[in-house]
C-alpha positions in Angstrom: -66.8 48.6 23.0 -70.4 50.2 21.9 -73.2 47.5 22.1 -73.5 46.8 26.0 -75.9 48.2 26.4 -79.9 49.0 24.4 -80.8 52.1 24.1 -83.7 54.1 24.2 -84.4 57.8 22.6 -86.8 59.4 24.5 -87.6 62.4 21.8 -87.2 62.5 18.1 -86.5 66.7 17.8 -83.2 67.3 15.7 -80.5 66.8 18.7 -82.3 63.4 19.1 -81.8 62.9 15.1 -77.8 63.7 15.6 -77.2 61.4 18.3 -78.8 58.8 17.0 -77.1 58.9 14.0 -74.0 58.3 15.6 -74.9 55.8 17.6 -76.5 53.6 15.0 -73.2 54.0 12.5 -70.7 53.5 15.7 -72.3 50.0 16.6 -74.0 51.0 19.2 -77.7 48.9 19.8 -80.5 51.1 19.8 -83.5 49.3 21.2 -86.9 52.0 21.5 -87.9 55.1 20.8 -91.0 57.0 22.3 -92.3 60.4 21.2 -95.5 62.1 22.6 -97.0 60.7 19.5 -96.4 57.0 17.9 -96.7 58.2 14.9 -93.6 60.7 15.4 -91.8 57.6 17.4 -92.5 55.0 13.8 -91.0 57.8 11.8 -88.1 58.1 13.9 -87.9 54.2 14.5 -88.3 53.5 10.3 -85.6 56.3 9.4 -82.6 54.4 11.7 -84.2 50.7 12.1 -85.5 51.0 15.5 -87.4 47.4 16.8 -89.6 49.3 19.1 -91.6 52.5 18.5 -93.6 53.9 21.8 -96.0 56.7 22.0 -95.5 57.8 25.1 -92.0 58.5 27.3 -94.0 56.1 29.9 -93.7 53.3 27.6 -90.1 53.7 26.5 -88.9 53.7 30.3 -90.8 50.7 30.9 -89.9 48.8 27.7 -87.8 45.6 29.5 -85.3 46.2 26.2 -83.8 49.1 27.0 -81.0 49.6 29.6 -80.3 53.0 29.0 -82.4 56.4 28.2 -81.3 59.2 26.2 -83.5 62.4 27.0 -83.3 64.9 24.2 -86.6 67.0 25.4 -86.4 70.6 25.5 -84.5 72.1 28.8 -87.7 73.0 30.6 -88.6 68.8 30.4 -85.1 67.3 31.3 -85.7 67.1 35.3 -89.4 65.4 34.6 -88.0 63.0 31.8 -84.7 62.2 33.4 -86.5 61.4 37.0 -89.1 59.3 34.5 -86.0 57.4 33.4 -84.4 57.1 36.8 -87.3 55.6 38.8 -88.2 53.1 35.9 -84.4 51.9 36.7 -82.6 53.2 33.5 -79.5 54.9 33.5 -79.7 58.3 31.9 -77.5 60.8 29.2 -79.4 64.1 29.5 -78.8 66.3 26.9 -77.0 70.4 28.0 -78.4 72.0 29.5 -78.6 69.3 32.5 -82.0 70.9 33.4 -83.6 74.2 33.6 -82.3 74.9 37.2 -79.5 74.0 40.0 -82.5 73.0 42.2 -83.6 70.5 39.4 -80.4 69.1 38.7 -79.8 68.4 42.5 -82.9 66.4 42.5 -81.9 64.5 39.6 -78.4 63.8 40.7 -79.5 62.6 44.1 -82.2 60.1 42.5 -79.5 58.8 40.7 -76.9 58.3 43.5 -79.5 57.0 45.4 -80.7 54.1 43.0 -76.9 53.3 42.2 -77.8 54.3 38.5 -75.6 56.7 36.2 -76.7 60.3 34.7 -74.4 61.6 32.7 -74.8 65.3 31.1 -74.4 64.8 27.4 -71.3 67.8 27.2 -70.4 65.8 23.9 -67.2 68.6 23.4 -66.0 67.0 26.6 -65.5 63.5 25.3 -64.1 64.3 22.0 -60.2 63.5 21.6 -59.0 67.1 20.8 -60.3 68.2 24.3 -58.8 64.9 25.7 -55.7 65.7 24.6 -56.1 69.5 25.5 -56.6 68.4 29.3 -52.9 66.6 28.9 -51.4 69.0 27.6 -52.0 71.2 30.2 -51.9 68.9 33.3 -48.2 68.1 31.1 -47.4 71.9 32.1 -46.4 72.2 28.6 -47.9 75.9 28.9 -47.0 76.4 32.1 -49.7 77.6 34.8 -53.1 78.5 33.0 -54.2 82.2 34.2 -57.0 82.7 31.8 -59.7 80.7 29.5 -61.5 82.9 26.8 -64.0 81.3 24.7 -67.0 82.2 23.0 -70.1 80.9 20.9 -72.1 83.4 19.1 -74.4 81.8 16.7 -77.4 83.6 13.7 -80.7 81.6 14.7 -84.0 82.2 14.1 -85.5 85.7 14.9 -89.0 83.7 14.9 -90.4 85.0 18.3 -92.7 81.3 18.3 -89.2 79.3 18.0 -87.5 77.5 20.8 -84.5 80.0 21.4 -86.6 82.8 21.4 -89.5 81.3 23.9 -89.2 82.0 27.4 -91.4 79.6 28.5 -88.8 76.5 26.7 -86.2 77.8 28.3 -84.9 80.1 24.9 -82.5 82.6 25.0 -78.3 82.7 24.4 -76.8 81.3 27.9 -78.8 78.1 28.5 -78.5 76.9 24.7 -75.1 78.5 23.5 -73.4 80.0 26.5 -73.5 76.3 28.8 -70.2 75.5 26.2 -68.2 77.9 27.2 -69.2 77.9 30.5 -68.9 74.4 30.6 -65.5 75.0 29.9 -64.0 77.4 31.9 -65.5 74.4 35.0 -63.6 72.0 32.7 -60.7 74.1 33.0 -60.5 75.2 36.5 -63.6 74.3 38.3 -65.9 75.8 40.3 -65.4 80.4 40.0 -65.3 82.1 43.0 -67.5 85.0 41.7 -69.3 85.5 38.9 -70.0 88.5 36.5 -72.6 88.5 33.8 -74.5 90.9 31.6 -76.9 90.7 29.1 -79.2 93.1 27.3 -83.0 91.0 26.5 -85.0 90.5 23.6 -88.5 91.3 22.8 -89.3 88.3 24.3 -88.1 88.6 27.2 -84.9 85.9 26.4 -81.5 86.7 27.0 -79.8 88.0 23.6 -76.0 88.0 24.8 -74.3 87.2 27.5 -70.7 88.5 28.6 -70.0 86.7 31.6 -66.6 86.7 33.6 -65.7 84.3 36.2 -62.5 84.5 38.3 -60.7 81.9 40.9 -58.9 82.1 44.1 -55.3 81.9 42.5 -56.3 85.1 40.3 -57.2 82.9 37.2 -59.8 84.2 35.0 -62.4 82.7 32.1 -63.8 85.6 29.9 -66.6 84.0 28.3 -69.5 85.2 25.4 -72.6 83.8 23.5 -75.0 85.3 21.6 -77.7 83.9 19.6 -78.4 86.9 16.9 -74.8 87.7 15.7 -71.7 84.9 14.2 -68.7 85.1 15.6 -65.2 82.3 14.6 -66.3 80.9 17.8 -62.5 80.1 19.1 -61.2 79.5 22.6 -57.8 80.3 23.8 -56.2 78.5 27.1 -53.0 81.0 28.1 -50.1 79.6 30.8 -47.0 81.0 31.9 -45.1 79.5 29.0 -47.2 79.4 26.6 -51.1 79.0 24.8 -53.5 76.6 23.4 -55.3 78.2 20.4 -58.6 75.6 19.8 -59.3 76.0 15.7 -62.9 77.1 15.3 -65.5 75.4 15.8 -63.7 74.8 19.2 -66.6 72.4 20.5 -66.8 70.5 17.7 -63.9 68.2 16.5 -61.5 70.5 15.9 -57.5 70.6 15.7 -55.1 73.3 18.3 -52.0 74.4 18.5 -49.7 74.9 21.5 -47.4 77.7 21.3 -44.3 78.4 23.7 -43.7 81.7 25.1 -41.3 82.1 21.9 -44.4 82.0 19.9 -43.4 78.9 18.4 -45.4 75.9 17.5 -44.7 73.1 20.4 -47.4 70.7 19.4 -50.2 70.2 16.8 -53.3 68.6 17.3 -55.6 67.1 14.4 -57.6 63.6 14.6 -60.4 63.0 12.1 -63.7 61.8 14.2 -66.4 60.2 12.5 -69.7 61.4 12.1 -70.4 64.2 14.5 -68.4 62.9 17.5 -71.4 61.8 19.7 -70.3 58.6 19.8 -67.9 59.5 22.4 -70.1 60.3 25.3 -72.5 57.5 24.6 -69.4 55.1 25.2 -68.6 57.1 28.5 -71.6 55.9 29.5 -71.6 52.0 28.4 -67.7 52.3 30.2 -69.0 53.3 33.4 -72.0 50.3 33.7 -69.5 47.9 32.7 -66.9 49.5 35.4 -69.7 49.6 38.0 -69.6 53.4 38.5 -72.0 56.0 38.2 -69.9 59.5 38.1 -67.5 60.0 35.0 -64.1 61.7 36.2 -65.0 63.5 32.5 -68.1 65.1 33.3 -68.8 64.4 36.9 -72.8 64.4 38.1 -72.0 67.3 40.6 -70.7 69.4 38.7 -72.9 69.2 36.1 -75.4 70.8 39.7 -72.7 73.1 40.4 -73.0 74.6 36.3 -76.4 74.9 37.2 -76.2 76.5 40.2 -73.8 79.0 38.6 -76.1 79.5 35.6 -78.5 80.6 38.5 -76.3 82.9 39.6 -75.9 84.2 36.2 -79.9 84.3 35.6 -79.7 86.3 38.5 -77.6 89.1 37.6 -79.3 89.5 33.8 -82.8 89.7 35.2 -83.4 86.0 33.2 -86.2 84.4 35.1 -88.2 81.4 33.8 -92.2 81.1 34.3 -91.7 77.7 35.7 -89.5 78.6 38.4 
């Protein structure tokens, strides 16, 4: 049940706006707020009935009313904010990406584990019950043994070289913002890739503009991922087996319908549950279950991997010629 715990938002940007939103109409007690400015926190605090309204992130993570932090900074500030969080004694749902690098999220993950305190990475499409039920279908072998994952998300965003995607220096560009879904994924799916294939062509600015990437397993399975953030695709995802497929409806990572088709090409199953608001509810009450249940790792989106994604996304940065000026 939501209300376990009080929550803080640290950041009132759009993402922050969403998840709020979701918590607030799913019963969940939202305690604080904090924004680099108080005037930006009161806004924030007056549009969903927030108590408390902080102007700084140092006084939300020290406000005695909250249990939990919810970090919804850029990528470039998740480490800083999360660690903030973490050493103040507040368990932590950091929004995708986890953090900017895999050296950053190992730092956070290990201040976690250390202080017996959970960080969860807020993968919402992971909690949401189409991809619950995708994960049963599969380990039911109703498709047999899954050889290949292809899934994409190619978005139209602003061309604005000042905006977030587009800046370099906040971590802008297709993979870290679009590309962590399906990537996300494909580790979902079948965990960690053996090797790793990526190329992108870069903007203006220096950003990545798509990303083909290719990643492929020790038993010969393969993911076949894109993302790009200048062009619209259906943005579907496909899971084949031996016996048959899983066709996610688009928007796969939102809440979203599939069908599972034999090897017939006939309809074995149909998938379709309506979700309230915008489904973020779902991770937020991953993370109330696992304080109540006295862990700190989900079996859903497990700390370490969310480490290993970023050590891959390394990899990945690697190969494109993607480097940050922070790093």
């Amino acid at each position: 049940m939501a209300g376990e715990l009080r929550w803080g938002i640290l950041g009132t940007g759009g993402i922050a706006h969403l998840q709020t939103n979701d918590l607030v109409k799913n019963g969940f007690t939202v305690s604080a707020v904090g924004s680099r400015t108080l005037e930006s926190a009161r806004a924030f605090a007056d549009e969903f009935g927030i108590p408390a309204a902080h102007g700084s992130y140092e006084e939300l993570v020290a406000d005695p009313d909250v249990d939990v932090i919810y970090v919804s900074t850029p990528h470039p500030f998740h480490a800083e904010n999360a660690l903030l969080a973490l050493e103040a004694g507040k368990h932590v749902l950091m929004e995708k990406p986890f953090t900017l690098t895999g050296a950053e999220a190992r730092r956070v993950v290990d201040t976690a584990t250390a202080k017996n305190l959970v960080v969860l990475e807020a993968m919402w499409t992971r909690f949401l019950p189409h991809m619950i039920r995708l994960r049963e279908v599969i380990a039911e072998g109703l498709i047999g043994e899954v050889r290949t994952v292809i899934a994409e998300h190619d978005r139209l965003l602003p061309t604005d070289p000042e905006h977030r995607i587009n800046n370099l220096a906040l971590g802008g560009g297709a993979l870290l913002d679009l590309g962590i879904y399906p990537v996300s994924f494909a580790f979902d799916i079948f965990g960690t890739p053996e090797s790793v294939f990526a190329a992108a062509p870069l903007t203006a600015t220096g950003v990545d503009r798509q990303d083909a990437i290719v990643f492929t397993y020790g038993d010969g399975q393969q993911a076949m991922l894109h993302a790009s953030l200048d062009t619209l695709g259906p943005n579907f995802a496909i899971v084949y087996g031996t016996k048959g497929r899983i066709e996610v409806a688009p928007i796969w990572y939102q809440p979203t319908s599939f069908t599972v088709y034999d090897a017939d090409d006939q309809v074995v199953e149909r998938f379709d549950q309506q979700v309230s608001q915008r489904g973020m509810q779902f991770q937020a009450w991953e993370v109330e279950r696992l304080v109540r249940d006295g862990r700190i790792a989900s079996d859903i989106m497990p700390p370490e991997q969310s480490v290993t994604i970023m050590e891959t996304l390394d990899q990945i940065r690697a190969q494109i010629g993607l480097k940050y000026p922070q790093e």
